[in-house]
C-alpha positions as CSV (number, residue, x, y, z in Angstrom):
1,X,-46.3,-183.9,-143.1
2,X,-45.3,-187.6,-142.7
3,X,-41.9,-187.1,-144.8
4,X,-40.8,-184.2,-143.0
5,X,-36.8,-184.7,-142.3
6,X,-33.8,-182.9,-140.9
7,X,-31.5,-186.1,-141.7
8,X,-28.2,-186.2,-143.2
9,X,-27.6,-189.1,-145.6
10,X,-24.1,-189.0,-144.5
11,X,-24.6,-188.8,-140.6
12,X,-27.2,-192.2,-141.4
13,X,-24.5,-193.8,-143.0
14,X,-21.9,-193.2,-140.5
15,X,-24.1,-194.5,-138.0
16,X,-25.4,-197.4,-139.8
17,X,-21.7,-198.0,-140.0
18,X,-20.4,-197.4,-136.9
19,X,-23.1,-197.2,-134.1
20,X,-25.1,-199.4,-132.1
21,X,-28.8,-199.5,-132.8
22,X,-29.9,-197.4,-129.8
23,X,-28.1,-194.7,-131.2
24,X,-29.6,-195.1,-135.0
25,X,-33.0,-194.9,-132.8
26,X,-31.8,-191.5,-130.9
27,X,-30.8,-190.1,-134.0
28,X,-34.0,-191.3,-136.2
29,X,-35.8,-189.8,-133.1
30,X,-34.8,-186.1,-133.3
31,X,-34.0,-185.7,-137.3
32,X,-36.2,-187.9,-138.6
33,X,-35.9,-190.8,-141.0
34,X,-34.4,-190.1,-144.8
35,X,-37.0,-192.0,-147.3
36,X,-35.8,-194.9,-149.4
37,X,-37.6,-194.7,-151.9
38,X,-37.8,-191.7,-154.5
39,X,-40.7,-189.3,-152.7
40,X,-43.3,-189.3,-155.8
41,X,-46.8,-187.5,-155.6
42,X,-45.7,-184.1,-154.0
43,X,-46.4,-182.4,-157.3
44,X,-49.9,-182.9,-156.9
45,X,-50.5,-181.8,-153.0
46,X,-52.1,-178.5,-153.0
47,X,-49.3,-176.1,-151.4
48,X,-46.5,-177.6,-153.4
49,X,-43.7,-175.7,-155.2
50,X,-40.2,-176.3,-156.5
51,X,-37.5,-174.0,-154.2
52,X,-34.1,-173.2,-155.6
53,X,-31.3,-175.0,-153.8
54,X,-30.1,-172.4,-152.5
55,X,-33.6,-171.9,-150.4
56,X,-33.7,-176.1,-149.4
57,X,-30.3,-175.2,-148.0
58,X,-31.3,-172.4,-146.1
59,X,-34.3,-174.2,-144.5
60,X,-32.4,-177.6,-144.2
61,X,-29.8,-175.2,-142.0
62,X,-32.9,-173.8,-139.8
63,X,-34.0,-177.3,-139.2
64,X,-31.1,-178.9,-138.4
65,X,-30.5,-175.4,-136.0
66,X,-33.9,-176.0,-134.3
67,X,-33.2,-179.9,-133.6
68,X,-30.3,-179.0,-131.8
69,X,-28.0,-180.4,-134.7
70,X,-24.5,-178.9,-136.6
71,X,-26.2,-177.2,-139.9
């Protein structure tokens, strides 16, 4: 999936804040890019489903684990 994301809004802020655009790009390149713009038409797509927070947590952790990042 296009929107698929292991960014942190606040590790994209730091960095928009504080680093040099290569390393915005290094980042962008293994986590991904964090939409700006509200994500609206996943309701529809065949395999969706609402997940507790506790569960997006949980898989946000793995993600970030297999990317190489801090959880």
């Amino acid at each position: 999936m296009a929107g698929d994301t292991a960014a942190s809004p606040e590790e994209v802020l730091y960095l928009r804040d504080h680093a040099d655009p290569p390393a915005m790009d290094r980042y962008e390149q293994q986590y991904g890019v964090l939409p700006e713009a509200p994500l609206d038409g996943w309701q529809t797509q065949p395999q969706a489903a609402e997940i507790s927070t506790e569960e997006f947590e949980q898989l946000w952790a793995d993600a970030r684990r297999t990317l190489g990042g801090p959880a």
